[in-house]
N, C-alpha and C positions, 0 to 999 in steps of 0.2 A: 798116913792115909788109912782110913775104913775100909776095911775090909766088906764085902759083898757077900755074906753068908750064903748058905746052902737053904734057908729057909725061905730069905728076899730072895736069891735067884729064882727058887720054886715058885716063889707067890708072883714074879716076872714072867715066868715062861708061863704060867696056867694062866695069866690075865690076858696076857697080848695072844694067846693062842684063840680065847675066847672070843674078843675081841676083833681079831685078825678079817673073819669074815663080812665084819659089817662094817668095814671103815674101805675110804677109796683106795686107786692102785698104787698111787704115791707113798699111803701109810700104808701098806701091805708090805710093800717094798722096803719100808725103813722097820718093819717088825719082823720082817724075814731076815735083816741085815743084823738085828740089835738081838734076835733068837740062834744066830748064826755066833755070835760075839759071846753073850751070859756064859756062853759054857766052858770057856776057857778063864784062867786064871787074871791073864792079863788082858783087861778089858780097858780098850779108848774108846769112847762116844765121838762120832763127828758132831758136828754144831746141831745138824739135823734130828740126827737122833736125840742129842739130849736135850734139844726143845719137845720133841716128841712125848720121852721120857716122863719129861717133869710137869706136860701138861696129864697126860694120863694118871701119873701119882698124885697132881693135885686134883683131879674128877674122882679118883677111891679115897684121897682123903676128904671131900666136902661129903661123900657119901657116908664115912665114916663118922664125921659129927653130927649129920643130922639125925643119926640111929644111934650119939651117942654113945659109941664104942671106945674109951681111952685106951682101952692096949693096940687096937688096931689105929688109932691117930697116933699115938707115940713110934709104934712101928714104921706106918710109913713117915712122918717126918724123920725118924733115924735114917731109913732108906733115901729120902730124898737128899737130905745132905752128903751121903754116902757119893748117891750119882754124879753130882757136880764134883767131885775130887776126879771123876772117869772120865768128865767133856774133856775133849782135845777144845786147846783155845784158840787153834785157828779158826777163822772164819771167811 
């Protein structure tokens, strides 16, 4: 399993932080939950979160190819396959 680095938690906790105020109570709720989870070692995603997860890493990575950034696209797809080893598979 990949491990969750200190650098992707970092670039996790300052996005959803950022983020947090402008989205509604339901996503507030699953980025209080999933900012609750990052900091610990052993992290499982509910289904929720990690539809949450992975649509926000794919809105910084479309962001990231349109500016053309390869180290920040190669990051977060490292990161995104990372998250899917963290979903719990029940649903």
């Amino acid at each position: 399993m990949g491990y969750i680095n200190l650098k992707e938690r970092y670039f996790l906790l300052r996005h959803l932080e950022k983020i947090k105020i402008h989205v509604c109570r339901e996503e507030q709720s699953l980025i209080t939950s999933i900012l609750g989870k990052i900091r610990f070692p052993d992290i499982l995603f509910t289904p929720a979160e990690y539809r949450f997860l992975k649509t926000v890493i794919v809105s910084c990575l479309h962001d990231a190819m349109d500016q053309k950034d390869e180290i920040q696209v190669n990051f977060l797809r490292c990161l995104s396959s990372k998250i899917e080893q963290y979903a719990c598979q029940e649903e």
